[in-house]
DRENKEDREN-105811 format. One record per residue (C-alpha): residue number from 0; x, y, z. Coordinates in pm, whole numbers, plus 50000, padded with zeros to 5 digits. Layout:
! residues N
[NUM, [X, Y, Z]]
...
! end
This chain:
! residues 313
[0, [43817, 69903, 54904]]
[1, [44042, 70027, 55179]]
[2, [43768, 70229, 55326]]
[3, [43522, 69883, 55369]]
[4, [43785, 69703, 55519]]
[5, [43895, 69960, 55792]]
[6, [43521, 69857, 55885]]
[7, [43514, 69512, 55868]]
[8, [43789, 69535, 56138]]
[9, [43567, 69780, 56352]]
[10, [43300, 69507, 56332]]
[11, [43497, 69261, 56421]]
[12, [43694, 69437, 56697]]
[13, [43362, 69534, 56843]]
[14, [43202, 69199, 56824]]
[15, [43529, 69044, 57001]]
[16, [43485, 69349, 57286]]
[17, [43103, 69242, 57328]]
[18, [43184, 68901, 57457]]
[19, [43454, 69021, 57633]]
[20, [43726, 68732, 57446]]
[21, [44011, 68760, 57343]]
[22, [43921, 68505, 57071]]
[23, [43905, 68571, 56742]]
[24, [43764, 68460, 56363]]
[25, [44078, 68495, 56159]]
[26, [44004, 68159, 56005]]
[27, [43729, 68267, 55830]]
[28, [43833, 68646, 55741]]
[29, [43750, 68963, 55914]]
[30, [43530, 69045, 55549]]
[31, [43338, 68731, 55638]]
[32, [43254, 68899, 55970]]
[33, [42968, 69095, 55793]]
[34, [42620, 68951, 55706]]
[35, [42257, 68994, 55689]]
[36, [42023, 69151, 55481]]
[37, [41970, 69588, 55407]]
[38, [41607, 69693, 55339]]
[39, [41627, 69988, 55136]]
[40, [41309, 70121, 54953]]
[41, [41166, 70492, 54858]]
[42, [41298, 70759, 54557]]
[43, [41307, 70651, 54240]]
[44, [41539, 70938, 54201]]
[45, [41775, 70829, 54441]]
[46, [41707, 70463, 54383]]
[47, [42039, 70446, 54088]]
[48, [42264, 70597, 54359]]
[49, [42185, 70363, 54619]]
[50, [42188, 70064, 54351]]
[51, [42567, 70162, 54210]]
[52, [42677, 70185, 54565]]
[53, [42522, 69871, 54658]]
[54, [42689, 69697, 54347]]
[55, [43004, 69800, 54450]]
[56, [42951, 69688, 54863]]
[57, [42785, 69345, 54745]]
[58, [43141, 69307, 54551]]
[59, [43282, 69368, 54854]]
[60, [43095, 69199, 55137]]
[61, [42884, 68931, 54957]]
[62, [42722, 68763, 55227]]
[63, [42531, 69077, 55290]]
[64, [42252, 69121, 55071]]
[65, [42104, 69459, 54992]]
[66, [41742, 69461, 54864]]
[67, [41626, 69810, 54694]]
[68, [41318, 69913, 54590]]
[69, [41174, 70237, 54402]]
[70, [40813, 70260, 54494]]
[71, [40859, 70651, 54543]]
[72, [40935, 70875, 54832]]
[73, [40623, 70909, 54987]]
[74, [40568, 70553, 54949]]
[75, [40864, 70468, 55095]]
[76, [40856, 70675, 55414]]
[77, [40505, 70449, 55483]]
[78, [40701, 70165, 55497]]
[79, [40981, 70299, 55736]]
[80, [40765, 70420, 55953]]
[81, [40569, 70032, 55928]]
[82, [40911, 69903, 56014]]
[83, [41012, 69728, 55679]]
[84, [41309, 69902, 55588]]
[85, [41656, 69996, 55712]]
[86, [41688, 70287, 55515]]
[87, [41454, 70535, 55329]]
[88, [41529, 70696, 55003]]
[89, [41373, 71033, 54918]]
[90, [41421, 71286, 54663]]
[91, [41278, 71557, 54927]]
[92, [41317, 71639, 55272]]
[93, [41046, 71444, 55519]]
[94, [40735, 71582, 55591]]
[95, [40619, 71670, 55942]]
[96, [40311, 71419, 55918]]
[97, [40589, 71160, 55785]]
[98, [40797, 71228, 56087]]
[99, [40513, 71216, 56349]]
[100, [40445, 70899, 56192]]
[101, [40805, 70741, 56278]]
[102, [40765, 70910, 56647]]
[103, [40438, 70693, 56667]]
[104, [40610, 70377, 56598]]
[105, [40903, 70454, 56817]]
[106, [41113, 70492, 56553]]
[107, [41412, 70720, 56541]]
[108, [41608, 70814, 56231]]
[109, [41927, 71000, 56092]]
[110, [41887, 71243, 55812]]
[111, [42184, 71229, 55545]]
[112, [42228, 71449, 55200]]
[113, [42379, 71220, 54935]]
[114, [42373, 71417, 54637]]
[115, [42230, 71692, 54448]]
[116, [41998, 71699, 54161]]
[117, [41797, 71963, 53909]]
[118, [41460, 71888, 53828]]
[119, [41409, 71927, 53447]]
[120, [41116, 72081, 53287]]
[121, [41127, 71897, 52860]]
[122, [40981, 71886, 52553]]
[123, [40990, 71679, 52209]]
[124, [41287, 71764, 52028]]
[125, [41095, 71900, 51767]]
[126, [40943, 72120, 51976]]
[127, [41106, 72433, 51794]]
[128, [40867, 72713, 51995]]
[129, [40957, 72645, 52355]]
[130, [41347, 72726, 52458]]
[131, [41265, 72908, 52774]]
[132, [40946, 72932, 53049]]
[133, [40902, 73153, 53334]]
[134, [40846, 72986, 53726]]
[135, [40481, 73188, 53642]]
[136, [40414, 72981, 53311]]
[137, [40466, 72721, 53511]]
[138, [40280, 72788, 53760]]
[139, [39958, 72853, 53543]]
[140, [40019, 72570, 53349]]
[141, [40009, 72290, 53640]]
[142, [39772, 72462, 53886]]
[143, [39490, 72335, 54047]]
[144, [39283, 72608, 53855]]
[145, [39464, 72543, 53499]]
[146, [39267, 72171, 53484]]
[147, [39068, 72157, 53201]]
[148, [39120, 72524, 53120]]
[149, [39481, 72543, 53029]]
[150, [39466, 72308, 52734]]
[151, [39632, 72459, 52450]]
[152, [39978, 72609, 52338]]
[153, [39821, 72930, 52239]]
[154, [39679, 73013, 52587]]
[155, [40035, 73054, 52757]]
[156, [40168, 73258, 52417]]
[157, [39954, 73375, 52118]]
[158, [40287, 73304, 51926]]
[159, [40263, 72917, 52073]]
[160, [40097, 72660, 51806]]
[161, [39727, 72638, 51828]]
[162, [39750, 72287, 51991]]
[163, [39681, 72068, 52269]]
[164, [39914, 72063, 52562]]
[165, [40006, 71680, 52673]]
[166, [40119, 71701, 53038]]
[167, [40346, 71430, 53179]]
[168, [40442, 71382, 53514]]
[169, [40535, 71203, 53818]]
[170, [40250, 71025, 54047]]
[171, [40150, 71162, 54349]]
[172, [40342, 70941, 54525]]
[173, [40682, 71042, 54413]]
[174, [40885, 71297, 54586]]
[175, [41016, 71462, 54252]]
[176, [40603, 71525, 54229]]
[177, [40575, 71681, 54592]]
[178, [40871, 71923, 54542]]
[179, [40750, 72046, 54204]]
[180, [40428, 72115, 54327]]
[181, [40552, 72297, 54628]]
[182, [40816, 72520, 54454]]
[183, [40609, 72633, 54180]]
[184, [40252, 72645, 54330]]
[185, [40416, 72733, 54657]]
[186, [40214, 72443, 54820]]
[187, [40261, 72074, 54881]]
[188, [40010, 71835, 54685]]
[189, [39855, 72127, 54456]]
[190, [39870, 72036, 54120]]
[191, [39574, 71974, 53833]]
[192, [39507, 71621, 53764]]
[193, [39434, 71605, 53422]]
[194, [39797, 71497, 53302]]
[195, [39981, 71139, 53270]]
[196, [40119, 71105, 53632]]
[197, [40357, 70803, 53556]]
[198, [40490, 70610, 53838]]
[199, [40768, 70453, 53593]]
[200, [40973, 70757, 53485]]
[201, [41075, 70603, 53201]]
[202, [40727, 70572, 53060]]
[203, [40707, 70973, 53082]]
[204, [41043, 71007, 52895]]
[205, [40909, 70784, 52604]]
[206, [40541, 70957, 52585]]
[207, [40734, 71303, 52548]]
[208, [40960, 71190, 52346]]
[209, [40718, 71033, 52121]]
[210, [40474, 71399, 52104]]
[211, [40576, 71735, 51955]]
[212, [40361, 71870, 52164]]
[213, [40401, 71692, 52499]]
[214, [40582, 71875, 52850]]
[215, [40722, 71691, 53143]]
[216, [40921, 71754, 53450]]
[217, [41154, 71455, 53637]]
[218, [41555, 71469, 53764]]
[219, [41778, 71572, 53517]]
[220, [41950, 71251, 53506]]
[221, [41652, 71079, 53342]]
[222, [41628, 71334, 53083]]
[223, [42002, 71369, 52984]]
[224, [42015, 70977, 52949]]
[225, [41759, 71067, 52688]]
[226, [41935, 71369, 52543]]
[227, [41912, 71276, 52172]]
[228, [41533, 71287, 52201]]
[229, [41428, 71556, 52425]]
[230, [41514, 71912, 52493]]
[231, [41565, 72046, 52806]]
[232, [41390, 72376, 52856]]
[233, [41543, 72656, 53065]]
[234, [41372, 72834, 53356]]
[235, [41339, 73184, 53423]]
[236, [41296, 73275, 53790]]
[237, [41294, 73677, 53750]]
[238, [41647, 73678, 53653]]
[239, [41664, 73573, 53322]]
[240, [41699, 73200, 53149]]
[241, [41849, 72916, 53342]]
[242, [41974, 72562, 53217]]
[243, [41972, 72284, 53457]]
[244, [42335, 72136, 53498]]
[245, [42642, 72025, 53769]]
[246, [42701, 72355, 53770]]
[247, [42395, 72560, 53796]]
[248, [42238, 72374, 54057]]
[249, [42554, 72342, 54250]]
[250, [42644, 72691, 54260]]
[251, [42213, 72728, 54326]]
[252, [42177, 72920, 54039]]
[253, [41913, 72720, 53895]]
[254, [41590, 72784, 54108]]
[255, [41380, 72657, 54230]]
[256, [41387, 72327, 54103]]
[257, [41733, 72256, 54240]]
[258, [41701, 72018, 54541]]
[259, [41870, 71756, 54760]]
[260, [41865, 71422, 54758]]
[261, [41816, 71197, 55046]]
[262, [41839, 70879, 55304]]
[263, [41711, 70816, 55627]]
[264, [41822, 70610, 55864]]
[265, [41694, 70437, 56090]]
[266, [41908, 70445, 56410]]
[267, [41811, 70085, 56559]]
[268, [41942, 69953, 56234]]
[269, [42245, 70164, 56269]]
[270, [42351, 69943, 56565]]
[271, [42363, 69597, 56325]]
[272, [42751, 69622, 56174]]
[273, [42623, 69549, 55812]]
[274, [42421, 69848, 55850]]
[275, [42666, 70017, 55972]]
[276, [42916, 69920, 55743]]
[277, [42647, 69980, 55461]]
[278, [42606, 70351, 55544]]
[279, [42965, 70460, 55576]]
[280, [43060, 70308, 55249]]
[281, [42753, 70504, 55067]]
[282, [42920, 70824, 55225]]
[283, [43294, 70752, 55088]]
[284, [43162, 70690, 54768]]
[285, [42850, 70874, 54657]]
[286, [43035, 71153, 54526]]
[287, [43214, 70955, 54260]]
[288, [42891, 70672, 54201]]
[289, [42668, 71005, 54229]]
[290, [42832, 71156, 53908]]
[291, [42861, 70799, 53720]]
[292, [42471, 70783, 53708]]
[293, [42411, 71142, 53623]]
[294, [42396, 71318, 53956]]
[295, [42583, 71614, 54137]]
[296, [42808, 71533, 54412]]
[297, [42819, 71761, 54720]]
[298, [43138, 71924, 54894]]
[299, [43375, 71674, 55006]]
[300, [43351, 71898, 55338]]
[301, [42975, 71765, 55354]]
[302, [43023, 71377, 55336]]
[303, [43306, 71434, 55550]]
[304, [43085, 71603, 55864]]
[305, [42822, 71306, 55782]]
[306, [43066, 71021, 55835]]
[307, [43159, 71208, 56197]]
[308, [42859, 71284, 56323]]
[309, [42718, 70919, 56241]]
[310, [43006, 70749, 56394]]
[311, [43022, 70945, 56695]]
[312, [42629, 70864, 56780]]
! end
């Protein structure tokens, strides 16, 4: 791509500056310039972005190997702030502990929006009672104070199906379960237990879609992979029914449970050309990869003013 190569040349031009020759590797190939290896770990969320734009870079620059993992936002940020990874995926913004933690290991970082996404609240398909549920349904349904008391359909509606309610849900350490909790209970980490926190998010899209009377919430690209057996259920904030989509939680219609999606970077790694290189390429491309694996791209403006103000630190 024209973009990567317009790189490679900055690599190369800076390396040939550094050691202050006039020598240069033309033999080889400026693409050959780049090399090394890209730790990338965190979201699970974001973790299909990063792995189409990696796809396309290794295709590109394949002596640089990119290694991503999807152990979940929180669990991600650990290991950044251990020093294991180059770049941190997350499906929410960090936490002030998270960040304090990163200060303590002398490690500085660069905040950068890749995409936008919709968290989706789904049932079975044959589910033919639920089309619509207010943020307070919610609310009382996955409270602290709804464990082992909210257990039936009937409790939220007397119209509902005298039946049990089977939760599903992200793990505690995913991000996708920290904003959830926060938006609807209106604090981080407050939610009842007593559901089927999955750490694999495809395991929670096959137990719903497996039970008539099952519920989960995860991104919206998981569930409209899975559109032909689940039903996305709209959300009523106080002003009336709201579908998740592009265009809803683009134009922030679709609240709360429309969010941004993350990487951090760390700024030391910044300094390594591959890195460099790396980063700039995600930027240029996310919006199109972003929308190939089921995500919302953000203003063109937006990458843009990201690209700048990385390349001018």
């Amino acid at each position: 791509m024209k973009t990567l190569k317009i790189l490679f040349a900055i690599a190369i031009a800076t390396s040939i500056a550094s050691c202050g020759s006039n020598e240069s590797n033309d033999s080889n190939g400026g693409e050959e310039a780049l090399s090394g290896t890209i730790m990338i770990d965190g979201s699970s969320t974001v973790y299909p972005i990063s792995e189409a734009v990696a796809e396309e870079f290794r295709a590109e620059a394949p002596d640089v190997k990119v290694t991503i993992g999807s152990s979940g936002s929180g669990a991600g940020f650990k290991k950044f702030a251990r020093g294991e990874t180059d770049i941190s995926d997350a499906s929410r913004a960090i936490k002030e502990s998270e960040v304090a933690a990163c200060k303590e290991a002398g490690i500085d970082f660069t905040e950068i929006t890749v995409a936008y996404d919709g968290l989706a609240v789904f049932v079975n398909k044959d589910n033919d009672w639920l089309s619509t549920i207010t943020v307070a349904d919610l609310k009382k349904l996955w409270e602290p104070e709804a464990e082992d008391v909210i257990t039936r359909w009937n409790q939220l509606n007397p119209e509902w199906p005298d039946a049990e309610i089977h939760l599903f849900g992200p793990s505690t350490a995913h991000g996708t379960y920290d904003y959830f909790t926060e938006e609807i209970m209106g604090e981080s980490g407050s939610s009842r237990s007593d559901y089927t926190a999955c750490a694999d998010y495809n395991v929670m899209v096959q137990g719903v879609s497996t039970d008539k009377y099952a519920l989960g919430y995860v991104g919206l690209a998981f569930v409209e992979s899975n559109a032909d057996a689940l039903k996305i259920v709209a959300v009523d904030n106080g002003n009336g029914p709201v579908l998740p989509s592009k265009e809803t939680v683009s134009q922030g219609t679709y609240t709360p449970l429309g969010r941004s999606l993350y990487m951090y970077v760390k700024n030391e790694s910044m300094k390594r050309p591959e890195v460099k290189a790396f980063v700039n390429f995600y930027l240029n491309n996310a919006a199109e990869l972003a929308e190939d694996v089921g995500y919302i791209k953000l203003p063109a403006e937006m990458y843009k003013q990201q690209i700048e103000q990385l390349n001018a630190q």
